[in-house]
N, C-alpha and C positions, 0 to 999 in steps of 0.2 A: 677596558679601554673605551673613552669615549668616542662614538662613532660620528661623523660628518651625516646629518641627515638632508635627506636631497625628494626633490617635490615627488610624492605620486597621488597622479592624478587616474582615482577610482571613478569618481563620479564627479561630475563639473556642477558647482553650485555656486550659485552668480551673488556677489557677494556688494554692500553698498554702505562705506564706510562716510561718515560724515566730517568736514576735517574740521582740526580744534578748535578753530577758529569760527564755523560756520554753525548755523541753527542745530534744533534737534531733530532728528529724521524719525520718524514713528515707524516701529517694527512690532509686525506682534506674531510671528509666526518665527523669530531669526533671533537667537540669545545668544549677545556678544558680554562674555568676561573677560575682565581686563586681571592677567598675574604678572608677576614681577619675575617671573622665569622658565626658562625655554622646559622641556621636559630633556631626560635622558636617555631613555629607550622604552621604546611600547613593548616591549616583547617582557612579559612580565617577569619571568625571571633573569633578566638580565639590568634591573634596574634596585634601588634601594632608596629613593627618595620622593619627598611628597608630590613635585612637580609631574613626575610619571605618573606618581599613582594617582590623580583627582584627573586623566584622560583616563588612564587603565581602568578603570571603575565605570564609563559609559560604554566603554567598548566590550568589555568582557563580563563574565558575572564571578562569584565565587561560589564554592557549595554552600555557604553560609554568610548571611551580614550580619554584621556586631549592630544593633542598635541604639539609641543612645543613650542606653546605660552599660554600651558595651557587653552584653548578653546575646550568644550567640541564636541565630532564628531561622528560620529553613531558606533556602533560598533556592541554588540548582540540586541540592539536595533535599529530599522531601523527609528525613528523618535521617536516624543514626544512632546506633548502638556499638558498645564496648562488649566483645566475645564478654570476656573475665572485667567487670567493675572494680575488683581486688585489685588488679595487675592490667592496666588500660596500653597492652601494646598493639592489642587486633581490634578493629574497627571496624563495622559493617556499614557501608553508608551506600542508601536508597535515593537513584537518580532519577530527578522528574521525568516524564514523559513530555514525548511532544515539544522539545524544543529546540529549532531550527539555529543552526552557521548563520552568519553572513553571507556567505557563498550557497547557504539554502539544503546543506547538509546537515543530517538531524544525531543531534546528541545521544550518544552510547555511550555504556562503559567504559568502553575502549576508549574515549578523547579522554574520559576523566584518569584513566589509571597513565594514560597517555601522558597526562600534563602534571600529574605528583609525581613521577617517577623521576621526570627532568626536571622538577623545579629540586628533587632531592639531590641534586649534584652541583646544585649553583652557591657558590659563594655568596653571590649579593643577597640571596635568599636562605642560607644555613638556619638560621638564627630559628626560621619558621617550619624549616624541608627538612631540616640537614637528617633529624632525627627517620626517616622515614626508610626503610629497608627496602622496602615493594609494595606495590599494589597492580593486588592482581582483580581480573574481571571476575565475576561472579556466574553473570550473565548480562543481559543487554543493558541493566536497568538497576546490580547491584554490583558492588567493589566494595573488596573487603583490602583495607591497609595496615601493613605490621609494620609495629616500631622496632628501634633496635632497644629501645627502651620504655618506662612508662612514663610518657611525658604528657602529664597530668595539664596544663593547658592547651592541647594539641586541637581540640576543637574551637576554641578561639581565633588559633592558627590559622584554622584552614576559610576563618574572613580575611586574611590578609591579602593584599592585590597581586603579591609574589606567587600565589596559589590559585590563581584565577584560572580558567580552564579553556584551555586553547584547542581548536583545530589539529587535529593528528594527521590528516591528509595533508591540510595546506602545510604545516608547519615540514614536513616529509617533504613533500613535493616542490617547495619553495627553496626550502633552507630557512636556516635560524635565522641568515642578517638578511633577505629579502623579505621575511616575515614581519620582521620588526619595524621594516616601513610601510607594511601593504600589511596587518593586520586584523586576522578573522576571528570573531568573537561570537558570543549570542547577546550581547549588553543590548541596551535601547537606543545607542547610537552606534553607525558603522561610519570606519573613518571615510573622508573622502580626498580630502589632502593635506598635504602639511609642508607649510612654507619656512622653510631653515630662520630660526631667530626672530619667526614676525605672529608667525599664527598656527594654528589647528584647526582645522575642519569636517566638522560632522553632519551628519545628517540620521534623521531619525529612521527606527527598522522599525517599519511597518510588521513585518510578524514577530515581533517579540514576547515570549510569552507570558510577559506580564504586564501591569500598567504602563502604558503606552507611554513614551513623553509628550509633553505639553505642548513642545515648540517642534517645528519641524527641521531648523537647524540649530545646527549649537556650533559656536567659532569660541577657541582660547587664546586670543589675542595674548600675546609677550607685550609690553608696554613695562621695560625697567627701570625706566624713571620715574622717580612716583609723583613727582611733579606732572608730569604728561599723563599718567593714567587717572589723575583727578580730575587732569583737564578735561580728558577723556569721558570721563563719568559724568561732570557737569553738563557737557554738550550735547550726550546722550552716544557719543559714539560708540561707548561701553554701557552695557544695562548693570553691573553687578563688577564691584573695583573689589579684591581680596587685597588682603593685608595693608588697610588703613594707618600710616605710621600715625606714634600718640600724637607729635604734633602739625598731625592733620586732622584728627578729630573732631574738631570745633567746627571747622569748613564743614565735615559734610552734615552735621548737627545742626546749622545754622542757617544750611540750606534749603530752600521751599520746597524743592523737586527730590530731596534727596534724604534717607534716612542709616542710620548707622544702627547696625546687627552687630550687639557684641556677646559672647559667650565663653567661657570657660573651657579650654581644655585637657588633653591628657600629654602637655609640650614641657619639657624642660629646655631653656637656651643657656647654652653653656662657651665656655673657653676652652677647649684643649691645651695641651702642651704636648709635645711630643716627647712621649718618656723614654723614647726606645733611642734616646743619642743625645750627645753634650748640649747646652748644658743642664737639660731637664731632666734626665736620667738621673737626677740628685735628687732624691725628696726636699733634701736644706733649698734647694732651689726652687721646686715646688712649692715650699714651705714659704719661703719668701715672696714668689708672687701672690700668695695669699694675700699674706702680711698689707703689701707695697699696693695693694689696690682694693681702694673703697667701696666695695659690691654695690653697696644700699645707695651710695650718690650715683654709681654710673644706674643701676636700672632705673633712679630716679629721673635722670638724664634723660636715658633715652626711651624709657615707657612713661613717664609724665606722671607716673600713679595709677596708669592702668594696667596692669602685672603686678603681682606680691611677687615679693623675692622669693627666688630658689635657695633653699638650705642643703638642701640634699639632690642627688640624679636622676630621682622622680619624683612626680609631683605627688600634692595631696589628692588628688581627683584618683590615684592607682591606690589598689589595696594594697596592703602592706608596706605603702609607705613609710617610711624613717621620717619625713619634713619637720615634723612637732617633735622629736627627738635629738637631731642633728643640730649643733652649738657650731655657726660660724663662725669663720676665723674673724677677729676684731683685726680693723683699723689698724695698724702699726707701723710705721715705716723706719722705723729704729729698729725694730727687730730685725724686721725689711732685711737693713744692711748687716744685722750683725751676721744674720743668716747667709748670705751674701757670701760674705769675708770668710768665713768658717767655711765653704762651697772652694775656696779660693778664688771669687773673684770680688775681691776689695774694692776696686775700681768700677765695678759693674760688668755687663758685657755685649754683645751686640746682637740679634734676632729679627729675624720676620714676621710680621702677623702677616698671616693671607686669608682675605674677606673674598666674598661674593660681592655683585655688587647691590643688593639689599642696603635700604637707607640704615636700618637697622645693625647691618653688618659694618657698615665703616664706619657711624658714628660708636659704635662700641670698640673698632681697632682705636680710633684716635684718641678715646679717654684713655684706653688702656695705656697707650704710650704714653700722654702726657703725666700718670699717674706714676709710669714705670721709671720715664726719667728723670725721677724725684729722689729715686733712690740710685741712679745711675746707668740704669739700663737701656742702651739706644735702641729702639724698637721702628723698624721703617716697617712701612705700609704696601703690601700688594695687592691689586683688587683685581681679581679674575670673572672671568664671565664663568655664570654657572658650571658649566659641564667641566671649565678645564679645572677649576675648582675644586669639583667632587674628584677629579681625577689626582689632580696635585695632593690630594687628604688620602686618596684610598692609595695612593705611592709612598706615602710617608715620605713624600717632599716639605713639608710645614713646622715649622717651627713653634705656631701658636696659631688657629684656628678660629674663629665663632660660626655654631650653626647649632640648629636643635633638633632633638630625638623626640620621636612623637611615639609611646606607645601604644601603638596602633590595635593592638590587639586587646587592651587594658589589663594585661596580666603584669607582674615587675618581671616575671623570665626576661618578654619583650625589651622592658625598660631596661635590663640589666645585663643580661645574658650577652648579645650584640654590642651592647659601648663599651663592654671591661673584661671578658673572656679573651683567653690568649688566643684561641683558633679563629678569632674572626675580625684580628687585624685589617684594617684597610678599608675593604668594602666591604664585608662582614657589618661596619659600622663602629668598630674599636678606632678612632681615629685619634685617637692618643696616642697610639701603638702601647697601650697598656699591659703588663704581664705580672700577676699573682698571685703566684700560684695555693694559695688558700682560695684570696676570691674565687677560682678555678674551681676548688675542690664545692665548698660551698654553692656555684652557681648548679653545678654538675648534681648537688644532693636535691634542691631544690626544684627541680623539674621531675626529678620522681616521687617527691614526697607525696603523699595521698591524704596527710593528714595537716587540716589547714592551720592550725595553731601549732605544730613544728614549723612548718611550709614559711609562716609569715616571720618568726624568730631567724629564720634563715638568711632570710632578704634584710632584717634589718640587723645584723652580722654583716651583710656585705657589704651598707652602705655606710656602716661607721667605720669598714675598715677605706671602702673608698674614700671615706671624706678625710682621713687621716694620712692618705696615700698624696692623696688631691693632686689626681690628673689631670681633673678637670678644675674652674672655676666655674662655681653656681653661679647663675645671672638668674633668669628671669622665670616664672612657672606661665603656662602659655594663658594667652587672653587673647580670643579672636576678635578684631575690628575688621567688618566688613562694610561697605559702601554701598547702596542699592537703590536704583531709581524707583519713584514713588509708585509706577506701574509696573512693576516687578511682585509678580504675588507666587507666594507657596514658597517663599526661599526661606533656608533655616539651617543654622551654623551647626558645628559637626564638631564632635568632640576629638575625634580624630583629626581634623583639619582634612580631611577628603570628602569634597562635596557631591551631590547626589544632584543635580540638574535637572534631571528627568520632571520634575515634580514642580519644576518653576513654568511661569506663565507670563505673556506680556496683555497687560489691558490698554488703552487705546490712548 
């Protein structure tokens, strides 16, 4: 459930916003980005979406960060070993030394075995935890973790910001939901407050034990209009605009102050359906929104050319993708209807899309209607503000959906396992409310396979049967557009779409 977030004020840091209208104010110690959405909870295993996780990532660390080729690399962990490499369910993983809380409490075993344990009982986090039976202390500096099985990408896993490693005292001592506002980490920045719907405030940890950040504040300004957040960027009120829509790309391209960061990542944006109640519980119905809606015009529409189409639930950038295999459905709206009528509803019938309010997200509801009631199907439009959103999708209130799955971890378990496994309905990330039980059996083999050419046959097994199932609609494979003023140095777009701040700079 999504929770009402209400100011805490840790630390006062005096903040000096330029307004849209008014010059550019020079900042070089104070990095303000501009996102198109609030976050949903800091407390990391109580969240399942990008917006958390690109704050979660300054504030906390992981034992390991994926790179950008997605290869895992030491991080709060300084190494790691599989007891048995045959059968990878016991883990021994060696915790750095020497590095301090927020609160100035220093890292032991006990936070790490602390924060796997509980992220293994979270829903929002299964997909990554679920697998994980216990972890116990070693001693001060070593944790060893048993699986309940051998889940062969589970070091991957443990970059994901659902695994990030939290305060054991504070988290005890606090509680879960006063933690989730007041949040102790060891990241490079510690929060300092956070204003409901407007912003995020950080400030840099001076002991952190590693490369320091650049800037000594960091603000995540919310700006959901994406009209206003260009404005924003132009004026200099925002150093750094995320998710550039396609047709705004030219603006910041053409701008003297302003350059555009675009990169590839590991995003599929898709359509749901909701399979789990009338009238999409029908494949024939399924079948037919295939049919009745033009893929390749709507991403043309609304990426302009900058996104290849999605064929498949993950993209080409994940190994063992199916993309160059999987034969979309063609254009037909004849069929559309005969499908329809054989469904029993000859006349069509009537559905909700429910959008975020992302530009991206409602101009992809309104094609879909116009596309839909061509063949008869009245499709009204609801646009909710993020959080109630995620909440309306993980209730299986929604009728038809758009939002994208980013696997994060660069394995297809992540891609896979999470949107279409029956056990992780909801918030899990299944927001289809999808169930098949083959897919089931198959995703379930694939995470203990050890040997990568069954491993990869397996995944692409599930996504011909998903594309045949078609819970989802393919739309778009991810293309990041980023917006960046011209004194903005050391910034650099993220396969994952969770940025790294720490590493940016302002020149004068």
């Amino acid at each position: 459930m999504v929770k009402k977030m209400f100011v805490a004020a840790l630390v006062s840091t005096a903040l000096v916003f330029a307004g849209c209208g008014g010059g550019y104010v020079a900042r070089t110690d104070h990095l303000i980005v501009g996102v198109p959405t609030m976050h949903v909870n800091l407390d990391p295993i109580l969240q399942n979406d990008i917006a958390s996780a690109r704050i979660i990532i300054h504030v906390y660390d992981t034992l390991v960060y994926l790179d950008d080729n997605m290869i895992p690399q030491p991080n709060l962990a300084t190494g790691w070993e599989w007891i048995d490499p045959a059968n990878p369910t016991q883990l021994r993983v060696f915790i750095r030394e020497g590095v301090l809380f927020h609160n100035g409490d220093v890292l032991t075993a006990s936070d790490v075995a602390f924060s796997l344990n509980r992220a293994s009982t979270s829903p929002q986090v299964a997909g990554n935890a679920g697998m994980i039976q216990n972890a116990t202390v070693v001693n001060d500096h070593e944790v060893l973790i048993t699986l309940d099985f051998p889940f062969v990408p589970f070091i991957n896993s443990l970059g994901v910001q659902g695994l990030a490693i939290v305060n054991e005292r504070a988290v005890t001592e606090m509680g879960q939901d006063a933690h989730s506002q007041a949040p102790v980490g060891t990241g490079p920045f510690r929060l300092t407050n956070i204003f409901a719907g407007d912003r995020v405030e950080l400030a840099r940890w001076d002991q952190y034990w590693g490369t320091p950040a650049q800037v000594e504040y960091l603000t995540i300004r919310v700006l959901t209009d994406t009209a206003t957040r260009l404005i924003a960027l132009e004026t200099g009120e925002i150093d750094i605009m995320l998710v550039v829509p396609a047709h705004d790309r030219s603006l910041v391209q053409g701008h003297p102050d302003l350059t555009l960061h675009s990169g590839g990542t590991v995003t599929t944006t898709y359509a749901a359906f909701n399979s789990s109640r009338p009238p999409f519980d029908d494949v024939r119905v399924r079948h037919a929104m295939q049919y009745a809606i033009d893929t390749e015009a709507l991403v043309q529409a609304v990426w302009m050319g900058a996104n290849p189409l999605a064929t498949g639930p993950i993209n080409e950038r994940v190994w063992a993708s199916a993309a160059d295999r999987l034969d979309p459905f063609p254009f037909n709206p004849e069929r559309a209807r005969e499908l329809l009528a054989e469904a029993g509803f000859p006349d069509g019938f009537s559905a909700t899309f429910f959008s975020s309010q992302a530009a991206t997200s409602q101009d992809t509801a309104e094609i879909v209607q116009n596309m839909l009631a061509a063949v008869g199907v009245d499709i009204s439009i609801q646009i909710l503000e993020w959080g109630a959103f995620l909440n309306a999708s993980n209730m299986g209130e929604t009728d038809i959906i758009t939002l994208a799955w980013v696997t994060v971890t660069g394995d297809p378990d992540h891609g896979l396992f999470g949107p279409f496994h029956s056990s992780n309905w909801g918030a899990g990330g299944n927001r289809a409310w999808f169930s098949h039980p083959e897919v089931d059996r198959l995703l379930e083999a694939g995470r203990v396979d050890t040997n990568p050419v069954t491993r990869a046959e397996t995944y692409y097994q599930v996504q011909r049967i998903i594309r045949d199932e078609a819970p989802w609609l393919f739309l778009a494979q991810g293309m990041e557009q980023t917006g960046v003023r011209n004194n903005v140095q050391g910034f650099r777009t993220a396969p994952n779409e969770i940025h790294r701040f720490w590493g940016v700079s302002l020149g004068g």
